[in-house]
N, C-alpha and C positions, 0 to 999 in steps of 0.2 A: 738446242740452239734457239736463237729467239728469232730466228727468218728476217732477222732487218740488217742488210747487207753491212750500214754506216755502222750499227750497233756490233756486231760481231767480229768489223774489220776494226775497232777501238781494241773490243776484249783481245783480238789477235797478236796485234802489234805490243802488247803490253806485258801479253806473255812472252814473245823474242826480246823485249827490249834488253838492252847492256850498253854497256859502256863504250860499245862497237857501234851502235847505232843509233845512238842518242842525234845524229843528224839526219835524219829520217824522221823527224818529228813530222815534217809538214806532210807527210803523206795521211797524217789523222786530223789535224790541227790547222786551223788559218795563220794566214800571219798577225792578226790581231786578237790571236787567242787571249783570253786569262786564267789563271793556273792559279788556284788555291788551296792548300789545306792547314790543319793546325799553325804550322812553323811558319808559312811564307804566303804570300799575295805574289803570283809573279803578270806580269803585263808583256804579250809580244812573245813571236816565234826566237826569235835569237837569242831574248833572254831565256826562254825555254830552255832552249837547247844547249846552253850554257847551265843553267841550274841540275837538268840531267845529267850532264857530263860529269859534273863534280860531284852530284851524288854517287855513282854510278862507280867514281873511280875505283873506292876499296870494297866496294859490295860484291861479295864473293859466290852469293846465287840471293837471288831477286824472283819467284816468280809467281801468279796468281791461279787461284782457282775462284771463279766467278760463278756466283749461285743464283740467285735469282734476276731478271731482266725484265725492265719494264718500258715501255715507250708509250710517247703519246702526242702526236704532234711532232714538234720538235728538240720536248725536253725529254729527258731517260735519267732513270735508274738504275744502279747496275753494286748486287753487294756481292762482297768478295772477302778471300782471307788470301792475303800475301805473308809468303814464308821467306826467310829474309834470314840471311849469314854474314856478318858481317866481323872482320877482326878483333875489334874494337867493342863490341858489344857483345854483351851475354857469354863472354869467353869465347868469341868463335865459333858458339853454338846456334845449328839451327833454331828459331823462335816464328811463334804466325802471332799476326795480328788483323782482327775484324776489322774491317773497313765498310763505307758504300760511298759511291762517286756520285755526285748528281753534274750531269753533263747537257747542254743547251748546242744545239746543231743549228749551221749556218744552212741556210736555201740551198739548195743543192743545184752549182755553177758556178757561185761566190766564192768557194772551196780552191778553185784550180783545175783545173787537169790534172788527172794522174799521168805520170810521165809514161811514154809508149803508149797509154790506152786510148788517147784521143775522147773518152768519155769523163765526165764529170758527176765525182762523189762527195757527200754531205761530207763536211769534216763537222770536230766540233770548235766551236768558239766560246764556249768559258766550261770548265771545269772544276768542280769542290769537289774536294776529296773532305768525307769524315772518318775520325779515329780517337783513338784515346790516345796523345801525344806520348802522356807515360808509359804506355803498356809499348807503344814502340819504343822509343828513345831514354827517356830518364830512368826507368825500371831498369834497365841492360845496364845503365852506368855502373862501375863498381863505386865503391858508397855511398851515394849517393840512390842507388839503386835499391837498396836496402832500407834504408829510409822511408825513401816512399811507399815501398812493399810493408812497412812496419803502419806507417797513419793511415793506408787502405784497407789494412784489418781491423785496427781500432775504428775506424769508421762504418766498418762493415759492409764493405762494397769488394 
């Protein structure tokens, strides 16, 4: 564990998340979070938790194992390999992909309240996610998926 309450309660939440909870965002997130990675730039809690949802809908197990943690101040890093099932991709079959999130934390008070605690937790307020969009997404497509599995050997990566 990396003993930083804000840090830990991020990695937690992220391991439950689904499709059930995707309205629970603000218990990590402000409401003027920003959310990025490869695919999308998102702005704001609502849109959030709209873009979750919809991802979330066919995603048939989602969940992280987080390796290294790093904090300093108020920005962190945090890399991770999420394994990911989804219908529609890779035949159904489970598949991981490397990731690291670099995450920026709001004052801790700006955040909210946590509901019933009456005390006040750092959330964060912008979020980058990195990845290889293809080794998620395009790779899994069927032909397309082929393809580019085909010009990363000839390329040699």
């Amino acid at each position: 564990m990396s003993r930083d309450p804000a840090l830990d309660a991020f990695c937690a939440f992220f391991n439950k998340l689904d499709k059930t909870c995707t309205n629970k965002l603000s218990s990590v997130y402000t409401e003027d979070v920003i959310f990025q990675d490869p695919l999308h730039r998102i702005e704001g809690l609502s849109t959030l938790e709209g873009y979750f949802a919809a991802l979330y809908t066919h995603v048939q197990e989602c969940r992280f194992s987080f390796h290294h943690r790093q904090r300093q101040g108020d920005t962190a890093f945090v890399t991770w390999t999420m394994t990911l099932r989804h219908p529609r991709l890779a035949g159904g079959r489970r598949y991981e992909v490397e990731g690291c999130s670099h995450l920026i934390f709001a004052p801790a008070g700006t955040g909210g309240e946590e509901e019933g605690l009456g005390e006040q937790r750092e959330k964060v307020r912008c979020h980058r996610d990195y990845f290889d969009a293809g080794e998620l997404l395009y790779e899994r497509l069927p032909l397309l998926g082929g393809v580019i599995r085909h010009l990363k050997r000839r390329a040699g990566t």
